[in-house]
Backbone as a printed PyTorch tensor [residue, N CA C, xyz], in Angstrom:
tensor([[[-37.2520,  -5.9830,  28.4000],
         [-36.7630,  -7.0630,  29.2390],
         [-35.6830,  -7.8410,  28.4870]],

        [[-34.6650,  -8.4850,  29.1410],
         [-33.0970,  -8.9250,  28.3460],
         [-33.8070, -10.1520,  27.8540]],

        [[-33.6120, -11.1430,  26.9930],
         [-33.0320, -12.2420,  26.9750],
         [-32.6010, -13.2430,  27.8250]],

        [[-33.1490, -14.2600,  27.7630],
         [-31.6480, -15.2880,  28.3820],
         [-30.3010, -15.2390,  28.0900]],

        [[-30.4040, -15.3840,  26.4290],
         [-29.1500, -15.2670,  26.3910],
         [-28.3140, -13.6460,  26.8320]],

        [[-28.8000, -12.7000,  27.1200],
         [-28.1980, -11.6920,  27.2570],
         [-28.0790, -11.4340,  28.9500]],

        [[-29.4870, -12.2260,  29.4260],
         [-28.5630, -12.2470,  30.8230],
         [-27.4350, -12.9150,  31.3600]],

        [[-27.1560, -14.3010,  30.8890],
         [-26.3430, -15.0380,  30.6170],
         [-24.9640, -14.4890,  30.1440]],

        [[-25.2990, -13.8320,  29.4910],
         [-23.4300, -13.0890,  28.7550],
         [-22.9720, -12.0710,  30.1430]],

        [[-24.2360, -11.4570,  30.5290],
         [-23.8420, -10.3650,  31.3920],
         [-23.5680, -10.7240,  32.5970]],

        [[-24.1120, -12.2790,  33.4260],
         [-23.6580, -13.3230,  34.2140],
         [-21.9840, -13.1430,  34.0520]],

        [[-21.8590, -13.9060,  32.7350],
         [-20.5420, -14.0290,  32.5150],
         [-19.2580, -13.2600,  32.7940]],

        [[-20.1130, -11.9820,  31.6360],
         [-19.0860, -11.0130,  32.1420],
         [-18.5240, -10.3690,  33.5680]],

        [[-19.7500, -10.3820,  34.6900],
         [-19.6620, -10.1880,  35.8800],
         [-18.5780, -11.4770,  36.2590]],

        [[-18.7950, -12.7340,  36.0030],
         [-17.2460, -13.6460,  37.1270],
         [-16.4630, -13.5830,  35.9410]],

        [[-16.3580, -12.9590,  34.4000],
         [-15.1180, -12.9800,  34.4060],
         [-15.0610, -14.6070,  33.3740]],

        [[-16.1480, -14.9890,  32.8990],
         [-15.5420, -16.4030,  32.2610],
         [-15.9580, -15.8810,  30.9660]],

        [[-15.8460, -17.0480,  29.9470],
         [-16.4060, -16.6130,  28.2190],
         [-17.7780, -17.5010,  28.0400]],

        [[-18.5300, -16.9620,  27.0640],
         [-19.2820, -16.6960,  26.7020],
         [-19.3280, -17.1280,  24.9250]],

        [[-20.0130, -17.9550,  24.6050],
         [-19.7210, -18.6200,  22.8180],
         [-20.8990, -18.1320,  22.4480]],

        [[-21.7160, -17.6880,  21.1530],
         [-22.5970, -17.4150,  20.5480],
         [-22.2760, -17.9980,  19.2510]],

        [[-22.1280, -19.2400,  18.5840],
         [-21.8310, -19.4780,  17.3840],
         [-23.4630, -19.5740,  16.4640]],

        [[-23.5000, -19.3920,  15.4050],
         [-24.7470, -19.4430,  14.6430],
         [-24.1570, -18.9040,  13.3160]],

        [[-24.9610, -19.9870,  12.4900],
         [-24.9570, -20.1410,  11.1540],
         [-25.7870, -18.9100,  10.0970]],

        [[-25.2840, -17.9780,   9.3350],
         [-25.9770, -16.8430,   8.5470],
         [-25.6600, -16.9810,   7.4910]],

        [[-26.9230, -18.5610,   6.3640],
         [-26.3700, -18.3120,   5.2300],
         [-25.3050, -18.9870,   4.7520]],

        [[-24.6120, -18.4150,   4.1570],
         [-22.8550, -19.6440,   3.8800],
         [-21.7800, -18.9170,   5.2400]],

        [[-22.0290, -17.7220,   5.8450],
         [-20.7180, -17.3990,   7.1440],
         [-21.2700, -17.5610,   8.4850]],

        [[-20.8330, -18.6150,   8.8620],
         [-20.6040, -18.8210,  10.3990],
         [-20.0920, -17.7410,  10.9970]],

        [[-21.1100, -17.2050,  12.3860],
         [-20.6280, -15.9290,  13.0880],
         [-20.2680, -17.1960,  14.3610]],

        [[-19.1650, -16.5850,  15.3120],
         [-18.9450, -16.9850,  16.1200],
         [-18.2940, -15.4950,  17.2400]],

        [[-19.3470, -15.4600,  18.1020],
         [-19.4970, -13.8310,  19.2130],
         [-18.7530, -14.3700,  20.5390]],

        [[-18.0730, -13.9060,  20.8140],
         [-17.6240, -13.8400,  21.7550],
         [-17.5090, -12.9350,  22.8410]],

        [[-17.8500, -13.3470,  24.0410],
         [-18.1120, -12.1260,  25.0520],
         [-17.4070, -12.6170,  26.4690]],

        [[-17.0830, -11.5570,  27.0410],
         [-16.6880, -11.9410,  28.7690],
         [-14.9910, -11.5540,  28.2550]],

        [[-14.4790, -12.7420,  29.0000],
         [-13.0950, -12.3350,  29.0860],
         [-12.5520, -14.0730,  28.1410]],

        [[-11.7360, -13.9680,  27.2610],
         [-10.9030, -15.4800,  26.7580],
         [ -9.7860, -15.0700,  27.3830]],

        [[ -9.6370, -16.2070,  27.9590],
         [ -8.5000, -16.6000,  28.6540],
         [ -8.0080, -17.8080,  28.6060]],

        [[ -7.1840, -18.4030,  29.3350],
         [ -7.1520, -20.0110,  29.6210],
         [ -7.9060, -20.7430,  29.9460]],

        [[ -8.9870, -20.2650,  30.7050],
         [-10.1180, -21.0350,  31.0370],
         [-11.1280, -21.2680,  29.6190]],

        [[-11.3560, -20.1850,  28.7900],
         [-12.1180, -20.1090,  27.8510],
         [-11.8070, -20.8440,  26.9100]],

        [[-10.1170, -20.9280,  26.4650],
         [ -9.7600, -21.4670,  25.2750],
         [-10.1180, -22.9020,  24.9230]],

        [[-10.0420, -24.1670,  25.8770],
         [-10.9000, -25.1340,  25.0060],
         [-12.2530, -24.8900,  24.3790]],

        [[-12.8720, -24.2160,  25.0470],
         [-14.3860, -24.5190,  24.1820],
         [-14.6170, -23.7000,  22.6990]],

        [[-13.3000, -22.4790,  22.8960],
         [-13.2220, -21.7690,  21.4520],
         [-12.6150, -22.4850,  20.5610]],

        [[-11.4830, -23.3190,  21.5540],
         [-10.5320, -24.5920,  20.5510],
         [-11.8120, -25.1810,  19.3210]],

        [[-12.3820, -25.7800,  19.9470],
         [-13.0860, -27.1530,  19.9750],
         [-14.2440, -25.9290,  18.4590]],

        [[-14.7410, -24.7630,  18.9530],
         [-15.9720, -24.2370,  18.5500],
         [-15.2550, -24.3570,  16.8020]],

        [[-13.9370, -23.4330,  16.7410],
         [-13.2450, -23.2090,  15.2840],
         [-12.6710, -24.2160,  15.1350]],

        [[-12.4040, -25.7970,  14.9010],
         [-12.4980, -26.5350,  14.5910],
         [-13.6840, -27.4850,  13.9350]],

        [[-14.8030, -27.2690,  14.4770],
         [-15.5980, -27.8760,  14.3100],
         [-16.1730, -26.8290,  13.5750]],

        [[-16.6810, -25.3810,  13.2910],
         [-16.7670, -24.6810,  12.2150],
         [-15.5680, -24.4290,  11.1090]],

        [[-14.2770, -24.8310,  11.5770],
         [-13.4970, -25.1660,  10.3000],
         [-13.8600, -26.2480,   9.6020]],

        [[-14.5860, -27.1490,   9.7550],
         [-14.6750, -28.6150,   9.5390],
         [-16.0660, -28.3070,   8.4000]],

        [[-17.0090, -27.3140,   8.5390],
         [-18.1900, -27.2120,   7.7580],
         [-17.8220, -26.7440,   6.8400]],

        [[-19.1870, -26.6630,   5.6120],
         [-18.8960, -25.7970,   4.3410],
         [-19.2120, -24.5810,   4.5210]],

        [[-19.0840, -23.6750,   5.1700],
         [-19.8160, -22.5590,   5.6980],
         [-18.0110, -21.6170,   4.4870]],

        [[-18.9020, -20.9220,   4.0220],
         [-17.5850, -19.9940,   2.9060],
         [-17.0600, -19.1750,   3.7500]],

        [[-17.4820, -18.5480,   4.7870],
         [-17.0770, -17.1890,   5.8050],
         [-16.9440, -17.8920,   7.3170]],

        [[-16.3690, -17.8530,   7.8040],
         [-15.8790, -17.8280,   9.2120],
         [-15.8200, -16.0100,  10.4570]],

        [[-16.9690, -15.7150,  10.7520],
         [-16.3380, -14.1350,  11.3790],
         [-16.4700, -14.8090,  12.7040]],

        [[-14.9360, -14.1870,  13.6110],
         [-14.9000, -13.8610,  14.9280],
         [-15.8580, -12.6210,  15.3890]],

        [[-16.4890, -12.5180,  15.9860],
         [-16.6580, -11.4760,  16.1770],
         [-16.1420, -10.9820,  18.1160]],

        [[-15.5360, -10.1300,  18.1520],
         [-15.1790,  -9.8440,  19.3460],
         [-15.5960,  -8.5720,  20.3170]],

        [[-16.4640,  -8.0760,  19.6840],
         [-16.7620,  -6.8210,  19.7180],
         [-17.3910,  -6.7250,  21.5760]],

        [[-17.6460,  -8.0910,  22.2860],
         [-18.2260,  -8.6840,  23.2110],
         [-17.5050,  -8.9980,  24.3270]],

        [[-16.0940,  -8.8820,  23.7310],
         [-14.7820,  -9.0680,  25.1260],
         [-14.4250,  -7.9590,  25.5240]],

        [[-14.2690,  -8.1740,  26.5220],
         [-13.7260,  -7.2240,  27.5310],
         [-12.2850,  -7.3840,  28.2880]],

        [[-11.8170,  -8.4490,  27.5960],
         [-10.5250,  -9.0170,  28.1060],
         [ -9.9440, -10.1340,  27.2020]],

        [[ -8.4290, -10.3950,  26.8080],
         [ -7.9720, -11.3560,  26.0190],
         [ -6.3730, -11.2940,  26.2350]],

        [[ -6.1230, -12.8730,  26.5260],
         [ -4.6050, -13.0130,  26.7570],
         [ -3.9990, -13.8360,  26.1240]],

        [[ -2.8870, -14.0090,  25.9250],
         [ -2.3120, -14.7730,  24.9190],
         [ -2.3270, -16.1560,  24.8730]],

        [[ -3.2650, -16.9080,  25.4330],
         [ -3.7930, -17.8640,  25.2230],
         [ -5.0110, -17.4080,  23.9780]],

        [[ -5.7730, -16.9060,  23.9290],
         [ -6.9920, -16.0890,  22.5760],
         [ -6.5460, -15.9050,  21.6870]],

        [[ -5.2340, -15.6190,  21.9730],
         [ -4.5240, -14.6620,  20.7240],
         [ -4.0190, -15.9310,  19.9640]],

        [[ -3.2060, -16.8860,  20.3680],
         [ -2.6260, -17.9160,  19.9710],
         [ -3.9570, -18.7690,  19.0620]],

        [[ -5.0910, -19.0200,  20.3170],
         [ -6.0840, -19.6540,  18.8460],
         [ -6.6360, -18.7630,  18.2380]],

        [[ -6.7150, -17.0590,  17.8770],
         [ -6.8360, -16.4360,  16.5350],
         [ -5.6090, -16.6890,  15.6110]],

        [[ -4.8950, -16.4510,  16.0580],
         [ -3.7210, -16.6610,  15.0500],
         [ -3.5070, -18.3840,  14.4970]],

        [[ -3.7640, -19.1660,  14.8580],
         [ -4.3650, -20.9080,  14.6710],
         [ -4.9670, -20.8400,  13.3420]],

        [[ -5.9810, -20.0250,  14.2800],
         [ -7.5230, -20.4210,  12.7710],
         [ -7.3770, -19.3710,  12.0590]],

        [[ -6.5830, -18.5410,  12.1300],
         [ -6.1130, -17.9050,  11.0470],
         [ -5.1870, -18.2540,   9.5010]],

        [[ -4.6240, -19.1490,  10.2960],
         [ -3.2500, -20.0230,   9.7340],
         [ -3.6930, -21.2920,   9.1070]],

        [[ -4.6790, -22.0480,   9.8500],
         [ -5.6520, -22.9830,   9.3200],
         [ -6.7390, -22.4810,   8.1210]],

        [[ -7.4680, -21.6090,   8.0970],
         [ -8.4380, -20.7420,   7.1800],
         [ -7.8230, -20.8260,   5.8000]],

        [[ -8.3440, -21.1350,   4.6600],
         [ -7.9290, -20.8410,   3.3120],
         [ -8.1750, -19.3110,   3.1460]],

        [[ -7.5450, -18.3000,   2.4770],
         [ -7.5330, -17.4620,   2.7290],
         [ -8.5230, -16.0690,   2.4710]],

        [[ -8.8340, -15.3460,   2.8220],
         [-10.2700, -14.7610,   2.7570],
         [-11.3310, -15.4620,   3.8450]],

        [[-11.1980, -16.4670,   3.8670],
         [-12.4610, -16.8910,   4.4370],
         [-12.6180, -16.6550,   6.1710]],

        [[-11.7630, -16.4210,   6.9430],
         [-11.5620, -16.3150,   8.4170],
         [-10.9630, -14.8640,   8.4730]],

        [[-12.3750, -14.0820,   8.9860],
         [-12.3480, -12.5630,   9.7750],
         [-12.4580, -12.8820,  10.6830]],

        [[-12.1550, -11.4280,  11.6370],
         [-11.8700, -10.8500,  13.2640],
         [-12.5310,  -9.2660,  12.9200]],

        [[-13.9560,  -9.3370,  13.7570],
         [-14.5530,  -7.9210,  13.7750],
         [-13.8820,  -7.6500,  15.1010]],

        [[-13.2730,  -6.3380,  15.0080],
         [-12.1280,  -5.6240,  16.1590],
         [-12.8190,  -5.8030,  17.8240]],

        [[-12.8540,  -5.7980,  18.5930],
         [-13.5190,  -5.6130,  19.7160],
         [-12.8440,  -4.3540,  20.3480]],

        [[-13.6590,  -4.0380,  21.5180],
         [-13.4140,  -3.0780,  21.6680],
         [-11.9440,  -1.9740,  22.2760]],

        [[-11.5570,  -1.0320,  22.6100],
         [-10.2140,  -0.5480,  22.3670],
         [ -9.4210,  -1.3490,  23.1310]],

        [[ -9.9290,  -1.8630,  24.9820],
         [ -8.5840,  -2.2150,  25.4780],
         [ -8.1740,  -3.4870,  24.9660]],

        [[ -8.8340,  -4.1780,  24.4650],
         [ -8.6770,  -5.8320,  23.3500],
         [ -8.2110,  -5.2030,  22.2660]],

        [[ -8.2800,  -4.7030,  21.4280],
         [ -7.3260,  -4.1820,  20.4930],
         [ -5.9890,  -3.7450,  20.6000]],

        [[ -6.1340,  -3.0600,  21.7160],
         [ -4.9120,  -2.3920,  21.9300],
         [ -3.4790,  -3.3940,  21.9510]],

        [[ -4.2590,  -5.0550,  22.6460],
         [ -3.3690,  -5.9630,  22.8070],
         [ -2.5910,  -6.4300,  21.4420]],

        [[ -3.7650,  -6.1910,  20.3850],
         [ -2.9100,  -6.6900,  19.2160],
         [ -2.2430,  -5.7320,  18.6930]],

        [[ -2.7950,  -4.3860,  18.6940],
         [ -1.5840,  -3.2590,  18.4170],
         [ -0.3390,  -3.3720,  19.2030]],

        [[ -0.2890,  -3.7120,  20.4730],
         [  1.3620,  -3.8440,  20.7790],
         [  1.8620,  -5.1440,  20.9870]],

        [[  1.0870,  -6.3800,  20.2740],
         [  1.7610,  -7.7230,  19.8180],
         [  2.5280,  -7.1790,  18.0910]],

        [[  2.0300,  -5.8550,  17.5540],
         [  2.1370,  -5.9500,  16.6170],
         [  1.5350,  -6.9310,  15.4050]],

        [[  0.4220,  -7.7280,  15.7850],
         [ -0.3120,  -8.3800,  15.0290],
         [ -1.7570,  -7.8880,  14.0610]],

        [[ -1.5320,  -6.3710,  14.1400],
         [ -2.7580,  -6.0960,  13.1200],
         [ -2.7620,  -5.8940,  11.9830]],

        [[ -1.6890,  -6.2490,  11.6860],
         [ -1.6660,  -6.2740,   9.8510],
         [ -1.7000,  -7.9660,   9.3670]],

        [[ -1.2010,  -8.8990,  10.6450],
         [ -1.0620,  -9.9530,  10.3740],
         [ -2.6460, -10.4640,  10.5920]],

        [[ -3.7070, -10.2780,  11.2730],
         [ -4.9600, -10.6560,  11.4000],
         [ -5.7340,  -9.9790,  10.7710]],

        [[ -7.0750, -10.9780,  10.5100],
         [ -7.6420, -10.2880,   9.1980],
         [ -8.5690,  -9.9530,   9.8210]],

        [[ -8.4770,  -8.5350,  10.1270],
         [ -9.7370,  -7.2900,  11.2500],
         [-10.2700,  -6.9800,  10.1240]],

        [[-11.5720,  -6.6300,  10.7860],
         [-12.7560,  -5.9150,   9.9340],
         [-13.5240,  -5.3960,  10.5050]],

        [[-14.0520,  -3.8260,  10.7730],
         [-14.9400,  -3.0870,  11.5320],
         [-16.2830,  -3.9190,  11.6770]],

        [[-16.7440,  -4.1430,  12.5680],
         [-17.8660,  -4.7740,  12.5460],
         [-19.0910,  -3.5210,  11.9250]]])
């Protein structure tokens, strides 16, 4: 039987909105993301990597492995808290191909710091 929280993501993903999973592991903050980031999504991711930029947490991971959609509103706050992050400390676990694919033809995957989940 699912979860709440997993019926909830799968809610999500069905209309299409985002979905935050942030939680603390240790000294790296995971922060999961699922559904689609878009414009609608981006304040509450604004607000989420700010306020985990703001802790002592040594690791910061995106994890994206959970979207199914991302537009250059997402992309703009990865590349943010990328730019904000001292360095090492803010990963991006890849999500899956058609979300990748976006940063392969922004040409941004050497510039973001991906990591196979």
């Amino acid at each position: 039987m699912a979860s709440d929280d997993e019926t909830r993501a799968e809610r999500a993903r069905n209309m299409g909105s985002l979905v935050l999973r942030s939680r603390r592991e240790g000294d790296t903050h995971v922060i999961e993301l699922l559904g689609e980031l878009d414009i609608a999504g981006a304040p509450s991711l604004e607000e989420e990597f700010l306020s985990v930029d703001a802790s002592d947490a040594a690791e910061v991971v995106c994890d994206l492995r959970g979207l199914q959609f991302i537009d250059s509103t997402g992309i703009r706050l990865l590349l943010m808290a990328t730019d904000r992050s001292a360095p090492g400390r803010f990963r991006i676990i890849r999500g899956p191909q058609q979300v990748h694919r976006v940063f392969e033809i922004t040409d941004l995957v050497k510039r973001l710091p991906f990591a196979d989940g």
